[in-house]
N, C-alpha and C positions, 0 to 999 in steps of 0.2 A: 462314360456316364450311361446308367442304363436309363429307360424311360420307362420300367416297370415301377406304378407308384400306389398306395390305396386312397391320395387323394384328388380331388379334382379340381382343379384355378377354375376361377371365373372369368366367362370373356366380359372385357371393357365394350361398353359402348362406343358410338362414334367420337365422343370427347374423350373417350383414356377413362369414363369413369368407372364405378362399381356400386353395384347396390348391397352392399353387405348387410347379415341379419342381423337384429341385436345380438344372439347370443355370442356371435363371430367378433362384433364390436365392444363386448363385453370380455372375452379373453382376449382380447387386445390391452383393453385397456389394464387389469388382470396380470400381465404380462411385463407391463410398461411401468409402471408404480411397482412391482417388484422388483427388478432388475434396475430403473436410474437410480434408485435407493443406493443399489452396490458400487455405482460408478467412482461418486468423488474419490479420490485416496488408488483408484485401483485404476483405471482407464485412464490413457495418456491424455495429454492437452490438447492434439491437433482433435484426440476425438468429442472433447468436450465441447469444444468452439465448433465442431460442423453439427454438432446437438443443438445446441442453441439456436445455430443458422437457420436450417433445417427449422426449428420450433412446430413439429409434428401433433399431432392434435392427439388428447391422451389419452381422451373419451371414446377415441373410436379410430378405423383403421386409415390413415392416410392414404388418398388420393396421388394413382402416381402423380398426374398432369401438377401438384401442391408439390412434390419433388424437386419434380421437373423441371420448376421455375428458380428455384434457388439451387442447383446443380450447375442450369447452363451459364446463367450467372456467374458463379464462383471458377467453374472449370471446364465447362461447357461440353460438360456429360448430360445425359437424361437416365430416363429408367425405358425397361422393357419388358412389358406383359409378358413372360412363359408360364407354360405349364410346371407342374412341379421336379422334373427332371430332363434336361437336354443334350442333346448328344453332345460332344466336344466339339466338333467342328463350328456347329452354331454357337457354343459358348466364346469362343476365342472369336469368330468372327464376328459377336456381336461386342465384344469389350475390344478390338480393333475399329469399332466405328463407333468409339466412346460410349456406346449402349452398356447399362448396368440389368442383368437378365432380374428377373423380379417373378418369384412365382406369386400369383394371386390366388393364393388358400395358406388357412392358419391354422397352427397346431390345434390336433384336439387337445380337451383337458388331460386326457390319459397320457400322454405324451410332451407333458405342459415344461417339463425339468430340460431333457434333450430329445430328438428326433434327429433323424439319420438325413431326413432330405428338407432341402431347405426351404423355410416357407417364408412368408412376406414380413415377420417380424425378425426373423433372422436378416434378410437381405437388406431392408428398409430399418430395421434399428442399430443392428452390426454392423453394416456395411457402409451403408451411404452418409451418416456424419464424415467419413474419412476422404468421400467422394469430393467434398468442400476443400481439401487441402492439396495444393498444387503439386505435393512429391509425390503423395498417395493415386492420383488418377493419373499423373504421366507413368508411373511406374505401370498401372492396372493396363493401359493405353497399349506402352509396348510390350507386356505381355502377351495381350492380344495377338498384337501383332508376330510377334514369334511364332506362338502356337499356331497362327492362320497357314503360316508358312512348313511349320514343322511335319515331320512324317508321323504316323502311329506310333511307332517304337520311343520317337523322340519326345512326343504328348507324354507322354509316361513321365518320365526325368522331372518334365516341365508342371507335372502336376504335384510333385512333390516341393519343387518352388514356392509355388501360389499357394500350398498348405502351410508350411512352415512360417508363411510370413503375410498374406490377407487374412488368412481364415484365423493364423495361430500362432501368430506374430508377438512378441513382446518387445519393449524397448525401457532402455536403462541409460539415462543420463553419467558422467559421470559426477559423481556426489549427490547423486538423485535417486531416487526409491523408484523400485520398479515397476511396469506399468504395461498396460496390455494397449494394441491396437489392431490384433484379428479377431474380425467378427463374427467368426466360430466362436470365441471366448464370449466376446464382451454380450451374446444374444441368448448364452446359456451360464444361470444363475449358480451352476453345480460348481462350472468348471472355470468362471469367476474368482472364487475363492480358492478353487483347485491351483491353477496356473500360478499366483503366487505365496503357495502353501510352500513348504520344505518337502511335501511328495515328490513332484516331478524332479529331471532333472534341467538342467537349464546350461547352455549353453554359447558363446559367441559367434554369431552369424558368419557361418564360409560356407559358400555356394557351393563347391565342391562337395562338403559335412552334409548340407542339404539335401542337395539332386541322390545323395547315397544312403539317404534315412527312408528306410519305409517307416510306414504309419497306420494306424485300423480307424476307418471312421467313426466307428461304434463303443468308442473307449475313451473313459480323458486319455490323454496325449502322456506316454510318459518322458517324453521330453520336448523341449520348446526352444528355439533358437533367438538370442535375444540381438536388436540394434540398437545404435548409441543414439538414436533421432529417427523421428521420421523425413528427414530429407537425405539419410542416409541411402533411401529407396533410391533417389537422383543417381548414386555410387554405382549401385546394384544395376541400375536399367543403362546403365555406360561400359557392364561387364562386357566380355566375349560371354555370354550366357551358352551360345549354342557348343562353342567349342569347351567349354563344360563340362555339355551333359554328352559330348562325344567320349571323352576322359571319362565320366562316369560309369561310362557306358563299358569303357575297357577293362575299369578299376571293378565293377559289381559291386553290389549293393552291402550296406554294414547287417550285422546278425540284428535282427527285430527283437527291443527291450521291452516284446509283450508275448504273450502266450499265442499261438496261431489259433483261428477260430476255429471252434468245434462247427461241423457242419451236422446239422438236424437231419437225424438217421430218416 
């Protein structure tokens, strides 16, 4: 993760708060009435029920320490003031010590569809309804804790994990309509509607298929790996994960189902 970003968080005071402006509370809100609009029909259930929990204010930006308190509650996660980009090692080791990283800045209008780095409505709207659901933060939990332990070479594998299925995750009951719960998707309005369009392709979750998919961050996703539930995560966090991405590692990576990016001459 680099930490090169053109935005800047705001520090909380000594309560966790923030003073945010109208206009900043204003594309929040902006944000928030666009995007629940898409939810019913398309976002799973564990994530509508941590929506609710949660019950976030609409008019303006939620208060982590307002999180916080219905987080530890449910699973006894919190949130964690970052800036808008942090290196790996802090990311793993803060979602090892059930901290959820939270940058405090919000998209501009220009950028209002998708951005590249994540900001507090992606983390706080995407994310943390799922935070509420007991498979979803043990799963985030040992992740953490892997990645704490892992080498750089093996970070790599490992972030291709946590792509495929927090950020970009889908889940399909069987005899059930399909349904997103990565908050990559569910925090961007485009790829909402993208993710279960007939574009992408779509997939059966095997860890193995995963750790060996690259992916461009800056592109809807041309494929997406689906699970039968989200307690399915419980299955996933009981793999050999690391012995895995050792195999992964032997086997080398599948051909990328996107065009490699043109770099600015």
């Amino acid at each position: 993760m680099s930490t090169a970003t053109k935005y800047i968080a705001h520090q909380p005071d000594a309560q966790g708060y923030i003073d945010y402006s109208e206009h900043e509370n204003q594309l929040w809100q902006q944000l928030y009435q666009r995007q629940v609009a898409n939810m019913p029909g398309k976002a799973c259930h564990a994530y509508l029920q941590g929506l609710d929990a949660l019950g976030m204010s609409i008019d303006r930006i939620p208060q982590l320490p307002e999180i916080d308190k219905v987080l530890i509650d449910a699973t006894g996660w919190k949130t964690a003031a970052v800036p808008a980009l942090i290196p790996f090692g802090r990311f793993f080791e803060l979602l090892a010590n059930k901290e959820f990283p939270v940058a405090t800045f919000i998209r501009s209008k220009e950028e209002f569809d998708y951005l590249q780095e994540p900001d507090i409505f992606h983390e706080i709207f995407g994310h943390c309804p799922l935070l509420t659901n007991p498979s979803f933060a043990h799963f985030s939990h040992m992740y953490g804790q892997l990645g704490l332990a892992a080498s750089k070479e093996e970070r790599v594998f490992l972030a291709r994990l946590y792509w495929f299925t927090i950020e970009f995750g889908l889940v399909q009951a069987k005899n059930e309509p399909l349904a997103i719960y990565g908050g990559g998707i569910l925090s961007s309005p485009g790829e909402t509607l993208y993710a279960l369009s007939d574009a992408p392709e779509r997939k059966p979750f095997d860890l193995l298929d995963v750790l060996r998919t690259p992916y461009r961050i800056d592109i809807m996703q041309p494929i997406y790996y689906v699970i039968e539930n989200i307690d399915y995560l419980d299955e996933v966090a009981r793999m050999d994960i690391m012995a895995m991405v050792t195999k992964a590692r032997q086997l080398g990576m599948f051909e990328p189902k996107f065009a490699p990016k043109v770099k600015a001459s």
